[in-house]
C-alpha positions as CSV (number, residue, x, y, z in Angstrom):
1,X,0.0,0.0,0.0
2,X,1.2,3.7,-1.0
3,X,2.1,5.8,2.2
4,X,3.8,8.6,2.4
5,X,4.1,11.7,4.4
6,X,0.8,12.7,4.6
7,X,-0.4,9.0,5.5
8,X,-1.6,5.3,4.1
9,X,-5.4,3.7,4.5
10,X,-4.3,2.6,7.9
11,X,-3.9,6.0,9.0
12,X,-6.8,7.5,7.5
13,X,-8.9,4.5,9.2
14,X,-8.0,5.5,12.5
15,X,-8.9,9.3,12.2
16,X,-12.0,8.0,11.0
17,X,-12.2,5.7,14.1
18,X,-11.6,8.6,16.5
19,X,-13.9,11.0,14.3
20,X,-17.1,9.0,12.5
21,X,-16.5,5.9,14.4
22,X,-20.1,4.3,12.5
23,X,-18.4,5.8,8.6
24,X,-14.9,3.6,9.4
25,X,-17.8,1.0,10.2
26,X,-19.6,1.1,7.1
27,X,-16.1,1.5,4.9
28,X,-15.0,-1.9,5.9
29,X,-17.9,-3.7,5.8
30,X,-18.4,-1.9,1.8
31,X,-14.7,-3.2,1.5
32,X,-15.3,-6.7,2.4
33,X,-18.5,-6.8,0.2
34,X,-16.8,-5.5,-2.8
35,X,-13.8,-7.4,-2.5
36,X,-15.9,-10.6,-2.3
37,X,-17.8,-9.7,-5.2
38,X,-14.4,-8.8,-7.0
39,X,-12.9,-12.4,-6.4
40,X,-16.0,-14.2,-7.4
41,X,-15.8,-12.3,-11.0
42,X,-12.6,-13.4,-10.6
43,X,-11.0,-9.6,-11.8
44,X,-7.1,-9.3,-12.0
45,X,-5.3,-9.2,-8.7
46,X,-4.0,-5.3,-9.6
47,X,-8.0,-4.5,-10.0
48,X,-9.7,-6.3,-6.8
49,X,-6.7,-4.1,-4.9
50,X,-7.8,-0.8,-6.4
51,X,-11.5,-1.4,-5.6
52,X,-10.6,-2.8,-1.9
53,X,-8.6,0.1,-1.3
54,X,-11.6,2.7,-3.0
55,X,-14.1,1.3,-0.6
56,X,-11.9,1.3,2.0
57,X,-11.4,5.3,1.3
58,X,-15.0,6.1,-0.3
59,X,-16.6,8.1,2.4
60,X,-13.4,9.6,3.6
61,X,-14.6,13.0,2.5
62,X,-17.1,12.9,4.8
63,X,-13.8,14.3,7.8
64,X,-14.5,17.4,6.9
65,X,-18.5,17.2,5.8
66,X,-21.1,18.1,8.2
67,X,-21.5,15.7,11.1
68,X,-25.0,15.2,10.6
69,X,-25.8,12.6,8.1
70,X,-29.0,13.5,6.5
71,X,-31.9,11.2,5.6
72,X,-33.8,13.5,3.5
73,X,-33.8,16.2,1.1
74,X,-36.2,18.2,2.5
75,X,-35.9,22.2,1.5
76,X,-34.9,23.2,4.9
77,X,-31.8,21.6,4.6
78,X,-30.7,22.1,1.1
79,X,-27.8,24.1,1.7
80,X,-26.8,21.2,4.7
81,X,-27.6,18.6,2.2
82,X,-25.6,20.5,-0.5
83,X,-22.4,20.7,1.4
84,X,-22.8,16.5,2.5
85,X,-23.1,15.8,-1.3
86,X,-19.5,17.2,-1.3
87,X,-17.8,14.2,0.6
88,X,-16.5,12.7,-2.5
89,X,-14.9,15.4,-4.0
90,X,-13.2,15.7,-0.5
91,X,-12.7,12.1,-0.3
92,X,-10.6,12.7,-3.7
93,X,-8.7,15.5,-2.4
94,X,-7.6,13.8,0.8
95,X,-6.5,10.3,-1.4
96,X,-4.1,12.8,-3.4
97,X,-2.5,14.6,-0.8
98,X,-2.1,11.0,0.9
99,X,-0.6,9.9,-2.3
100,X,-3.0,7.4,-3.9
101,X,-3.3,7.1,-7.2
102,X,-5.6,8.2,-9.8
103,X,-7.7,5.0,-10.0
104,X,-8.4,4.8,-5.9
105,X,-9.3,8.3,-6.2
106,X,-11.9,7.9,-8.4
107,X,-14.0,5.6,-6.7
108,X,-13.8,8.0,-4.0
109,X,-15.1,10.5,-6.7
110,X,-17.4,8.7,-8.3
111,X,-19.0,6.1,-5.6
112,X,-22.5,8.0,-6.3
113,X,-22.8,8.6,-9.9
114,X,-25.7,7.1,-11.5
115,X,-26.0,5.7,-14.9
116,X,-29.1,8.1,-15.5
117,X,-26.8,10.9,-14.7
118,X,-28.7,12.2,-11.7
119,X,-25.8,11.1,-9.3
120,X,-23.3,13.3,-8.0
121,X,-20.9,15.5,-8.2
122,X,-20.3,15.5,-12.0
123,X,-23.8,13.7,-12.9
124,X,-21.6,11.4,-14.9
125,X,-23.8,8.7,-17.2
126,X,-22.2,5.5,-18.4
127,X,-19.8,4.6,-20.0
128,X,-18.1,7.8,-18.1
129,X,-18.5,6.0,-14.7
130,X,-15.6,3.8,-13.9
131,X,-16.4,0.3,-13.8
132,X,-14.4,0.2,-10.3
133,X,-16.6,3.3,-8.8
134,X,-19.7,1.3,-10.4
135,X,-18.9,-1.9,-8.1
136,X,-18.4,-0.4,-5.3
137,X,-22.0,1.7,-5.7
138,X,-23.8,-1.2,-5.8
139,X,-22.1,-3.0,-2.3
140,X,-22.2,0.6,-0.9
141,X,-25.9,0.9,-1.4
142,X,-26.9,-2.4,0.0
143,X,-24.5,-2.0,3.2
144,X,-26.2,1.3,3.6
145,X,-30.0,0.0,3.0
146,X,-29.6,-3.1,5.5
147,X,-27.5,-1.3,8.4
148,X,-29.8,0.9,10.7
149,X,-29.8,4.2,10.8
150,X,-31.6,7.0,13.0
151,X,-34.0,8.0,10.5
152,X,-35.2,3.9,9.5
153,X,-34.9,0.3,9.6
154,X,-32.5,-1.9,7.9
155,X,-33.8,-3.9,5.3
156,X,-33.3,-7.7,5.1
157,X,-30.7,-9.2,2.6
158,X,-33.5,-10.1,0.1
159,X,-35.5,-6.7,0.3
160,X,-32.1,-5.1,-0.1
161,X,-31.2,-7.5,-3.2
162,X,-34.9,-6.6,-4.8
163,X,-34.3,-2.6,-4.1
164,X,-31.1,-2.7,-6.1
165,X,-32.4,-4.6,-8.9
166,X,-34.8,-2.2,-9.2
167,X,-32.7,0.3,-9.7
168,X,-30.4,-1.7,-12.6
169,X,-30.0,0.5,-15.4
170,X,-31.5,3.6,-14.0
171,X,-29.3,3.7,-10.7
172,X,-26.8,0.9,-10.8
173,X,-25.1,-0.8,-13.8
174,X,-27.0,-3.5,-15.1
175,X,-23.8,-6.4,-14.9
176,X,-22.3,-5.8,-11.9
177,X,-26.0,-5.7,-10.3
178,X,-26.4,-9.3,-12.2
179,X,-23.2,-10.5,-10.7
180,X,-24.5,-9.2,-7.1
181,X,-28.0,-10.7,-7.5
182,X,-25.5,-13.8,-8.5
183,X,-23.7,-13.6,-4.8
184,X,-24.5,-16.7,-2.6
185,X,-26.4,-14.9,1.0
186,X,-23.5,-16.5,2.7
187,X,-21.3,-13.8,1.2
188,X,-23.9,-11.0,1.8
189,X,-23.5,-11.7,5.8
190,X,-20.3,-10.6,8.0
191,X,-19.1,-10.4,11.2
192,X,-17.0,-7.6,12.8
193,X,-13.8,-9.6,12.7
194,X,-14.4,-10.4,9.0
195,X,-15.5,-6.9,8.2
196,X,-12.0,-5.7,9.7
197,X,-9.9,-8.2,8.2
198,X,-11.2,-6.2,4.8
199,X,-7.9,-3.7,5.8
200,X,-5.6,-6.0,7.0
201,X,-5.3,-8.3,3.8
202,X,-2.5,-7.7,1.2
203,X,-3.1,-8.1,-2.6
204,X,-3.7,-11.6,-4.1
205,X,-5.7,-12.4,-1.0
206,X,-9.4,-13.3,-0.5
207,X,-11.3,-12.5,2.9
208,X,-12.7,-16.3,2.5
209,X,-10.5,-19.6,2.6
210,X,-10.0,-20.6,-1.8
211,X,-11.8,-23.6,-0.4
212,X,-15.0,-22.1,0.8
213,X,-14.8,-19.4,-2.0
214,X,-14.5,-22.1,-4.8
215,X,-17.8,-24.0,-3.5
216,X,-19.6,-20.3,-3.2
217,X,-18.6,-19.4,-6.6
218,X,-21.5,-19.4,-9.5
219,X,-21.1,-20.0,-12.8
220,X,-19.7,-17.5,-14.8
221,X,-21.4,-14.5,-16.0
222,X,-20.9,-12.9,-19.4
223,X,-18.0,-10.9,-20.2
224,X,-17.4,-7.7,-18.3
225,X,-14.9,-6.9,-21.2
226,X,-17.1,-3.6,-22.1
227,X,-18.1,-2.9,-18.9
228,X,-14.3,-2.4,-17.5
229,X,-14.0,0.2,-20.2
């Protein structure tokens, strides 16, 4: 992993910790989801390290976004709701100074572009949405819909699976929802230690033993070749 004066993942972790204690939360869980998901499309070793390390870092930005998370975009709050909605270009401005490179930084940037282009902040449409940033959308938007938060309920693994679907082709990217619709519920579940171990594992490595992954894997899906563009 890059580090250099201004820090590594490990280091920007732990001010998260000390800061937005539930955000480092919800980064390693999205990391452990996405990295799963990258292993069982079985995506180049370089590739499945970038989109670790991107979900790892996406909600960074949020350090120096207003504390309170909103639920809503009701009117009251626009200008509160307008400064959260800048997280990821902070996100991509902390990951340069920390020296990352260009393709971490962009799943920072990019983790909530739509395909519609009614995401944010460039309202990107596909094929301008990095494949990387679109993987990581789709784990980041089911960890979000089935952890609690102050303003709902979590949603169950399936009613999160059947919200995202819906959203395929307007929201999320059609393939890699198919692949995720494609994950066992096995690999949809974690625990803390697993969710942790998400930041602790070097490149080339799976969170699951190549055993247990091999017998989780389903067949293969069509070719991403397009999609990676």
């Amino acid at each position: 992993m890059l580090q250099t004066e201004f820090g590594n993942t490990d280091a920007l972790l732990a001010v998260l910790d000390r800061r937005r204690p539930d955000v480092a939360a919800h980064c390693r869980r999205v990391a452990a989801y996405s990295l799963r998901l990258a292993v069982q499309l079985g995506l180049p070793s370089g590739l499945i390290e970038t989109i670790r390390t991107g979900a790892l870092l996406h909600d960074v930005g949020k350090l120096v976004s207003p504390g309170r998370a909103l639920c809503n975009a009701a009117r009251p709050y626009a200008r509160e709701r307008r400064d959260f909605r800048a997280h990821p270009e902070h996100g991509r401005e902390i990951c340069r100074r920390s020296g990352f490179d260009d393709d971490v930084a962009a799943i920072v940037l990019h983790h909530h572009e739509r395909l519609d282009g009614q995401g944010y902040p460039d309202r990107l449409t596909h094929p301008a949405i990095p494949f990387t940033a679109r993987l990581v959308s789709v784990m980041d938007a089911f960890d979000a819909l089935t952890s609690p938060r102050s303003c709902r309920e979590s949603l169950t693994v399936e009613a999160a699976r059947a919200w995202i679907a819906r959203g395929a082709g307007a929201r999320h990217c059609p393939w890699v929802v198919s692949a995720f619709l494609a994950m066992p519920r096995e690999m949809l579940t974690l625990g803390r230690e697993e969710a942790a171990d998400a930041c602790r594992r070097p490149e080339g490595q799976v969170l699951l033993p190549t055993d247990r992954l091999a017998s989780l894997r389903q067949p293969a899906l069509p070719s991403c070749k397009a999609s990676l563009s």
